[in-house]
C-alpha positions in Angstrom: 131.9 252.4 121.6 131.8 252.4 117.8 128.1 252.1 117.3 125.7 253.2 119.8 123.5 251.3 122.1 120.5 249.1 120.3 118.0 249.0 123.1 114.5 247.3 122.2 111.8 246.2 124.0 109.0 243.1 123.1 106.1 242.7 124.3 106.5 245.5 126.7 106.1 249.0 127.1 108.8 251.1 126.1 110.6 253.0 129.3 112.7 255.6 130.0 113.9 254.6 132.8 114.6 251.1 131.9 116.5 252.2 129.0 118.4 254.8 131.4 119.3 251.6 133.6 120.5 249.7 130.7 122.7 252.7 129.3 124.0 252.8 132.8 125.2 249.4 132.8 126.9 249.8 129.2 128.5 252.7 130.8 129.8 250.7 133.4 131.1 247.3 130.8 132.4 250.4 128.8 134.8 251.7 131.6 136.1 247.8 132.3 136.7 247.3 128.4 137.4 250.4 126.1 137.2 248.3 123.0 133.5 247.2 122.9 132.5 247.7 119.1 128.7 247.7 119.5 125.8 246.4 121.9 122.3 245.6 121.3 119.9 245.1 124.3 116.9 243.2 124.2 114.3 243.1 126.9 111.3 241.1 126.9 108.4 239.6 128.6 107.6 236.7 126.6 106.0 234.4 129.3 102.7 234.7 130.7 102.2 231.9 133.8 98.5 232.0 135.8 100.3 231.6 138.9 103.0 233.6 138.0 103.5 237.0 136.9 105.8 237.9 133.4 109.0 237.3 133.9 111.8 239.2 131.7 114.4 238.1 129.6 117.2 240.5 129.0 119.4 239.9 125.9 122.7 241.2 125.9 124.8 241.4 122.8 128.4 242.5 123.4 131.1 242.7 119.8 134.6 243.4 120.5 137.5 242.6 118.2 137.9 239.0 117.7 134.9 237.7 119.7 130.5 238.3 120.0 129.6 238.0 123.7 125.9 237.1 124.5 124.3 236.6 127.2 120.3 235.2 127.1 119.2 234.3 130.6 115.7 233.0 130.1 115.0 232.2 133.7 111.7 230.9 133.5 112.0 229.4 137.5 113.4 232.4 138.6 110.9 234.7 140.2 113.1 237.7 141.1 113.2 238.2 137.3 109.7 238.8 137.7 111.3 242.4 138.3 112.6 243.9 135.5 115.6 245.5 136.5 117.0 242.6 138.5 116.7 240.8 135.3 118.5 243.7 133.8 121.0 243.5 137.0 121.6 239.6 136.4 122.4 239.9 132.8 124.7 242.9 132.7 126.5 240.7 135.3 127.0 237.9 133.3 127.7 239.5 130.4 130.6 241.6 132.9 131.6 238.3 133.5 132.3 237.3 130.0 134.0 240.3 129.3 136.2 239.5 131.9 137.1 236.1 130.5 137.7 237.7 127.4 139.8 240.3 128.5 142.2 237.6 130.3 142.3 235.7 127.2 143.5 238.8 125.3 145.9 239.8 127.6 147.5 236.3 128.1 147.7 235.5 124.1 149.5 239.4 124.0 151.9 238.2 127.1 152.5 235.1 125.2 153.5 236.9 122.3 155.3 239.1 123.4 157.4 236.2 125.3 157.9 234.7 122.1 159.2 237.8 120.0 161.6 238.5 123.2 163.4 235.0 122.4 163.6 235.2 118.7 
């Protein structure tokens, strides 16, 4: 990656260990797709129910060349997110998932291209 990891935290605690999980899980989008420019990480706790307890959001900001990949799961109905690292777990997997898509798109326009230089 070009720029390291942005990591921040709002209206929570900062963590080690969080930000260990989440530089795991970089680590991991990193190793599917080599050309991830920068990411910036948000997590937050930004709800407050009386029945309920907080429930976090993880932001996930993804650049790579031609496209910005974010993923912004604000589950307010779901209460596994009421653990943090599940909501980190859901987002990373989304945002793998998006990667993914991109990744085919890339390779199919290069394909393409190259089909098309091959019958010139």
């Amino acid at each position: 990656m070009q720029i390291p990891v942005q990591i921040s935290f709002r209206d929570i605690d900062h963590s080690d260990a969080i930000e260990a999980r989440i530089r795991e899980k970089v680590e991991k989008l990193e190793q599917y797709y080599d050309r991830i420019t920068s990411c910036r990480v948000v997590v937050e706790a930004p709800h407050r129910h009386q029945q309920k307890g907080k429930l976090y959001n993880v932001r996930v900001d993804l650049s790579v060349p031609g496209e910005e990949i974010i993923v912004d799961h604000d589950k307010l109905n779901d209460p596994a997110h009421e653990d943090v690292y599940v909501a980190i777990r859901d987002s990373f997997e989304a945002a793998r998932r998006q990667l993914k898509k991109h990744v085919r798109k890339v390779r199919d326009n290069h394909l393409r291209e190259e089909r098309a230089a091959s019958r010139r």
